[in-house]
N, C-alpha and C positions, 0 to 999 in steps of 0.2 A: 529475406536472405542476406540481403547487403547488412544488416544491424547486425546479424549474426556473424559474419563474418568480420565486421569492424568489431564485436563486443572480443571474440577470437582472439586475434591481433591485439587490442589492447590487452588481455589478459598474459597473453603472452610475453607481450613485454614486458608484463609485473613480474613475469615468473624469473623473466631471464635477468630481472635486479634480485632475485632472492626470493620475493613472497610471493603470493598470487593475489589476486585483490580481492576475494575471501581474508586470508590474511592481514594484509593491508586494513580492509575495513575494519577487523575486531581489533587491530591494533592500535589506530589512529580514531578512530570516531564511534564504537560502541558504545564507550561509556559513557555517551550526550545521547547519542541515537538509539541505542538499545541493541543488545546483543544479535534482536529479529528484526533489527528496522522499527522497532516499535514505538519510536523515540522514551524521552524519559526528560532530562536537562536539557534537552533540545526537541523540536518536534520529528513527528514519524515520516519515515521517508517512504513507507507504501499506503499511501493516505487517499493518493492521485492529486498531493497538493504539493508544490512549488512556487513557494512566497520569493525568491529571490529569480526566477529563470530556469525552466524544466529542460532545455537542453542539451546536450552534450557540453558544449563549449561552455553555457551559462555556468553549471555545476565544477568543470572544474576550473571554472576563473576561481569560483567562490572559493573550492578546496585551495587552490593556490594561492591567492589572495586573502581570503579569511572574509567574515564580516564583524568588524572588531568591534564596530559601536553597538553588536548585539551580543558579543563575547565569544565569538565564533575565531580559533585563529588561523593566522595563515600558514601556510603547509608548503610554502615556496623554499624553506632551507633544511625540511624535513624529506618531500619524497620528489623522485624527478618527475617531468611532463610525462613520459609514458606512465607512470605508477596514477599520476594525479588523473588522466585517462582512465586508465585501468578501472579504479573504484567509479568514475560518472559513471561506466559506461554498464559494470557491474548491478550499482545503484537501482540502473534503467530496467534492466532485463527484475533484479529483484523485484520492481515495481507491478514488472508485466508478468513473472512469475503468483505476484500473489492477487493479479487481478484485480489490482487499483483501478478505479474508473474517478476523474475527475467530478466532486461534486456539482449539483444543476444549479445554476444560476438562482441565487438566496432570494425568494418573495419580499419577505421583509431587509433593512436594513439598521442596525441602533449605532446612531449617533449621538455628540454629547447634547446636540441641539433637539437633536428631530427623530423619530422614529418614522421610518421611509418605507411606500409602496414601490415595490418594483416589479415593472409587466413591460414584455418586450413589444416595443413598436412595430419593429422590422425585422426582419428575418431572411433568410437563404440569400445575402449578397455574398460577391466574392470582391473581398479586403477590402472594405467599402475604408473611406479616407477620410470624408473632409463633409460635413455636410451645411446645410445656408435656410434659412426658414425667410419667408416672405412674410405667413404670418400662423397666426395656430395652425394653419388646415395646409397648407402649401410650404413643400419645401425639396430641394435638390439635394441629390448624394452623388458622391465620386465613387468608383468603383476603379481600384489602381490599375487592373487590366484595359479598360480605357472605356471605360462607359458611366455616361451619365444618367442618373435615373431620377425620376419624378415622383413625388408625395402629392397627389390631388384630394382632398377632403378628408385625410387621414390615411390614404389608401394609396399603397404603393404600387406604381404602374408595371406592368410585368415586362414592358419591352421598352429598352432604354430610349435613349431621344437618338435619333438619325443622324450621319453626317457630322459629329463630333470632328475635333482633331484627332488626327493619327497622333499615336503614342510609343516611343519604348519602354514595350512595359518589361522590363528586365532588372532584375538586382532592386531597387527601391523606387525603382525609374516605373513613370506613366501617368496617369490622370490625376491628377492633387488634389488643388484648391478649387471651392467654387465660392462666388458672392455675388447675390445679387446689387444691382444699383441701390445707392440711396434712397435714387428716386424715382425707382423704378415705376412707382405707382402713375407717374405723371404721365400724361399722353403726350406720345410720339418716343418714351425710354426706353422701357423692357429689357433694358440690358441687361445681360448676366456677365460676369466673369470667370475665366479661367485657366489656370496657372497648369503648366505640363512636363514631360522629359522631351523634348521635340528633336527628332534627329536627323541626321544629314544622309546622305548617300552612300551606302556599304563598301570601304576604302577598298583597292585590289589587294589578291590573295585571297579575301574571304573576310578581311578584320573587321571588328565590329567596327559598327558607324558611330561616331561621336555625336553626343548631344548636350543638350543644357535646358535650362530649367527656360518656359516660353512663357510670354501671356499676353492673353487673348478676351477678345468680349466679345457677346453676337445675341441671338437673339431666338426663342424657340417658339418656333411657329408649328400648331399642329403635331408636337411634339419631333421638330423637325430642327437641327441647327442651322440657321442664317444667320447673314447679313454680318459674317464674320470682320474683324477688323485687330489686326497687330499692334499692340500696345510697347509690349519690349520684345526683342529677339536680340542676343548678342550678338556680335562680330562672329564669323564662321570658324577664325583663327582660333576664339577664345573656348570652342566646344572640346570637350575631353571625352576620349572612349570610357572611361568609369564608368559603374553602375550606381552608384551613390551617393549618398550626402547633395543632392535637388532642392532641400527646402522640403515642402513651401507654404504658406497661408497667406490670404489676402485681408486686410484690414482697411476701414477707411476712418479718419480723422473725424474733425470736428467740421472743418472745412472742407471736404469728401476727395479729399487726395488719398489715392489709392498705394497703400505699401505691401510688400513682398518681400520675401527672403529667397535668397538662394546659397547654398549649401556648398562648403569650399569644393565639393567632388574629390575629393580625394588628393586635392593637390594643397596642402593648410597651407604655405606661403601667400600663396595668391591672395588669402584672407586679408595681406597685410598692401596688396598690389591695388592701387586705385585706377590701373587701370583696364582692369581684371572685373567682370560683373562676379565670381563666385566668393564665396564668404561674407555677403555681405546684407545689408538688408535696402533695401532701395523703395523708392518715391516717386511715384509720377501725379500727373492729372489723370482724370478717367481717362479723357484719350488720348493720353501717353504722353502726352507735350510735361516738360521739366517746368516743374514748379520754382518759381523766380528765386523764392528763399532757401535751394536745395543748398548744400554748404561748399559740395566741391560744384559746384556749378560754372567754375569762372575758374576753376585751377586745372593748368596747363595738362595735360594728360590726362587726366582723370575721366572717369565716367559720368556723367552729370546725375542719374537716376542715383547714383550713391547717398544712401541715406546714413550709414553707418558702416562700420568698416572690423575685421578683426573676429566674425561671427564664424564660429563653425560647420553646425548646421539646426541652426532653430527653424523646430516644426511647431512654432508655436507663437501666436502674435495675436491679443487683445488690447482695445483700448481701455482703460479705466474709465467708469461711468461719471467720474464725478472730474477729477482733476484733469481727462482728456490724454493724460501721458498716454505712451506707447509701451506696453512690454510684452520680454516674448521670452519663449523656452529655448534653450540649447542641451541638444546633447554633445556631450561631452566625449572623453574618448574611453580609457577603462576609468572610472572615476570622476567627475569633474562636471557634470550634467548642472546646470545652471539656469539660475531666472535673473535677467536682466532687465532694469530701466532704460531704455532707448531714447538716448536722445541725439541731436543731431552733429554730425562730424566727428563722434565720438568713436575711439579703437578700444575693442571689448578683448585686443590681445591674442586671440588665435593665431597663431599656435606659438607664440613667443614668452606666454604664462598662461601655463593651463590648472586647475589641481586634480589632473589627472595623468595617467600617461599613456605608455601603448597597448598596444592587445598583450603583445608578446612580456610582457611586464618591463619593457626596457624602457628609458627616461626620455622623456619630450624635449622637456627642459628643466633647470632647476629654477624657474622662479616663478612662482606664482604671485608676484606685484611687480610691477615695475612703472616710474613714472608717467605718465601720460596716455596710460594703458586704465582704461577702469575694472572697479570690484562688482563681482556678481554679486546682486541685491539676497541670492541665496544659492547653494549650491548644495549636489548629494554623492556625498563619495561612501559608498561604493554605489556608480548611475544605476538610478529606477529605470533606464530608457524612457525621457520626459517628454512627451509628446506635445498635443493640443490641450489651450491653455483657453479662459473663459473666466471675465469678469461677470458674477453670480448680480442678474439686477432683476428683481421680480418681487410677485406680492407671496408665492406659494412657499417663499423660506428668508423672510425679514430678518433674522438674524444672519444669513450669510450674507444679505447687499452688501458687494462691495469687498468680499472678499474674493479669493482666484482658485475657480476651478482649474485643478490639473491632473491631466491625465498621463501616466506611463504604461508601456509596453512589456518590458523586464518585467516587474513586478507586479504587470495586471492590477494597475490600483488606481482608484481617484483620490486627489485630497483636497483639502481645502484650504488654503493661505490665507490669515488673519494678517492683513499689509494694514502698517501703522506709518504716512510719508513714504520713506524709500525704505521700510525695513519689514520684515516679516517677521510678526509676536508669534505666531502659532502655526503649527502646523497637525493637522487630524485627517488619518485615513478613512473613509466615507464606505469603500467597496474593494473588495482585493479578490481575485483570484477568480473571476467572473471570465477575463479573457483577456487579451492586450488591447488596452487604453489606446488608439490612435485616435480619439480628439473626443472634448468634452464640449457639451454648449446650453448656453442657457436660453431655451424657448420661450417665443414672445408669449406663451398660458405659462411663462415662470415656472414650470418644470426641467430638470434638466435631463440634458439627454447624452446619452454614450453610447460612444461608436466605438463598437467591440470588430476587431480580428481574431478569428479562430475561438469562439466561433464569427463569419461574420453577421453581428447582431448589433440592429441599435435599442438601448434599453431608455426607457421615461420613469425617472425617477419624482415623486411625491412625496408631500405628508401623506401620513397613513391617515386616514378615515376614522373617526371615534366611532 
């Protein structure tokens, strides 16, 4: 009922500009799409497939915006916001009208390297996140509504672990990252880690309680959480009621100092504030003590865990297997989703040069360089939504060592980055429209694996078998 009455209203609105978004459609995008939707010079829009973002908003950024590096243009000085409405919303119902259903998740895959088995590992989680392999047979998953769940000999436990942290699972806010220790294997470790939206006490009146991205290590006994212990927790000043932009992923070094992101929330100046934990990407010991070499360590105001500074909101942080560097994903704002080299005391610029801008198509800023600010190693305008990122190291697909898995949400796609030093020769999509990408990894049996939203599914990708 509510679609129908949003589809209503926008159509309405097209009418009261002049056409209706029947109209509208045959006028501005038949002749790519086809008179029935059937595509022709562009693809079909009752297929049940959206390469670019299936909803409302997604589609008409797209009609507004355009996507011009596939010849698609933009329609921002052609029809207003309600007209640009009008047809998504038209689009949608056409879609349900002709009883599109979403292709099932493709068995095979053909790439330029490798022809691929694909067979779902996991199945029925809700918005699973972030997942951590101990070793082939063991491994934890996040579930953003705030549970952690267990992999024991390939078999996923049905009832999550106990005693977890409480979480705000609201807006993009609640259970995140998870990693196990190093060295975990050793007796008397078992740590695990994990990063969250942890929040404060519900302010008077009713307003939401402010939170911030937390992290935490402990220990699962019996499928039980203990022996909990606080790593970082901001300042209580520095929590924002926003529901967004958290982060986070945990990574650990060469030297097993444990890093993190946290996501400006909503507020991007802060990005540029050291003494501000949000926008940034930060560094500690496992337990939590500040690592002597951190850079603002010793400047006056600053945060000391500050490991980088100027980040948006990168949900995405692997080590390279060979050179040790640090890099991680950011998304961007409408445009500007980026892979960065991380290195230390460096401003990656948010929100002072971005190459993107706002939702509402107004200007961030006009510069995308400015001195002492660095360049993204690669960027995608218009944003795939870049999620979790994974340096590919295994025997099952020798020609990707060493290149970067990446996963986006927008676009429901993996690909794979051929990084040459600090630059990116190649880039090839692996798997598209399977579901939103929130994080790729590669398993210690060198397969790799994706964690799908909507459905929530984690998939194990191989060579195919002769």
């Amino acid at each position: 009922m509510k679609t129908l009455i949003m589809t209503f209203f926008a159509v309405l609105a097209a009418v009261a500009c002049g056409q209706s978004a029947s109209e509208l459609y045959q006028t501005h995008c038949s002749h790519c799409h086809g008179i029935n939707f059937q595509g022709g010079n562009a693809q079909s829009l009752v297929d049940g497939i959206w390469q670019f973002g299936g909803s409302t908003g997604h589609i008409s950024s797209n009609i507004k915006n355009g996507i011009t590096h596939l010849g698609m243009p933009a329609y921002e000085k052609t029809l207003t916001g309600p007209q640009t409405k009008s047809i998504a919303e038209f689009l949608l119902n056409a879609e349900k009208e002709a009883g599109a259903v979403k292709p099932p998740i493709p068995e095979t895959l053909q790439t330029l390297d490798y022809t691929i088995d694909v067979e779902i590992w996991a199945e029925g989680l809700e918005i699973p996140w972030d997942i951590a392999f101990l070793d082939a047979d063991t491994a934890l998953i996040t579930e953003r509504p705030g549970r952690l769940r267990v992999v024991d000999k390939g078999k996923l436990y049905t009832k999550p672990v106990e005693g977890t942290p409480k979480v705000v699972a609201e807006g993009q806010g609640g259970l995140l990252a998870v990693a196990f220790d190093p060295d975990y294997t050793q007796e008397g470790n078992q740590w695990v880690y994990l990063a969250y939206s942890h929040g404060l006490e519900m302010l008077p009146n009713g307003k939401r309680a402010p939170a911030m991205t937390k992290v935490v290590r402990g220990r699962i006994n019996g499928n039980t959480w203990a022996d909990e212990q606080v790593l970082f927790e901001a300042k209580h000043d520095d929590y924002r009621t926003t529901r967004h932009h958290y982060g986070t992923r945990i990574v650990f070094d060469a030297d097993k100092n444990l890093y993190f992101s946290i996501g400006d929330r909503g507020t991007g100046i802060h990005a540029q504030d050291l003494s501000k934990p949000n926008g940034k990407i930060h560094r500690i010991q496992r337990d939590g003590v500040i690592p002597k070499g951190n850079p603002f360590r010793r400047k006056s105001g600053a945060l000391p865990s500050i490991y980088t500074y100027g980040n948006r909101n990168p949900q995405g942080i692997s080590v390279h297997p060979v050179t040790g560097k640090i890099w991680a994903s950011e998304h961007g704002p409408l445009g500007g989703d980026e892979i960065n080299l991380i290195a230390p005391g460096k401003n990656y610029g948010w929100p002072i040069i971005t190459y993107g801008k706002n939702y509402n198509g107004s200007i961030i800023t006009e510069f995308v360089r400015k001195d002492g600010m660095e360049q993204p190693v690669w960027y995608w305008n218009p944003s795939t939504a870049v999620c979790g990122i994974d340096f590919y190291h295994g025997d099952l697909f020798p020609k990707w060592n060493n290149k970067l898995l990446v996963g986006a949400l927008k676009y429901e796609d993996v690909r794979v980055l051929d990084i040459e030093g600090s630059r990116v020769m190649h880039e090839e999509v692996i798997l598209k429209n399977a579901g939103r990408v929130r994080d790729v990894a590669c398993g210690p049996d060198g397969a790799v694996y994706v964690v799908l939203n909507d459905p929530g599914t984690i998939l194990r990708l191989t060579p195919k078998k002769d």
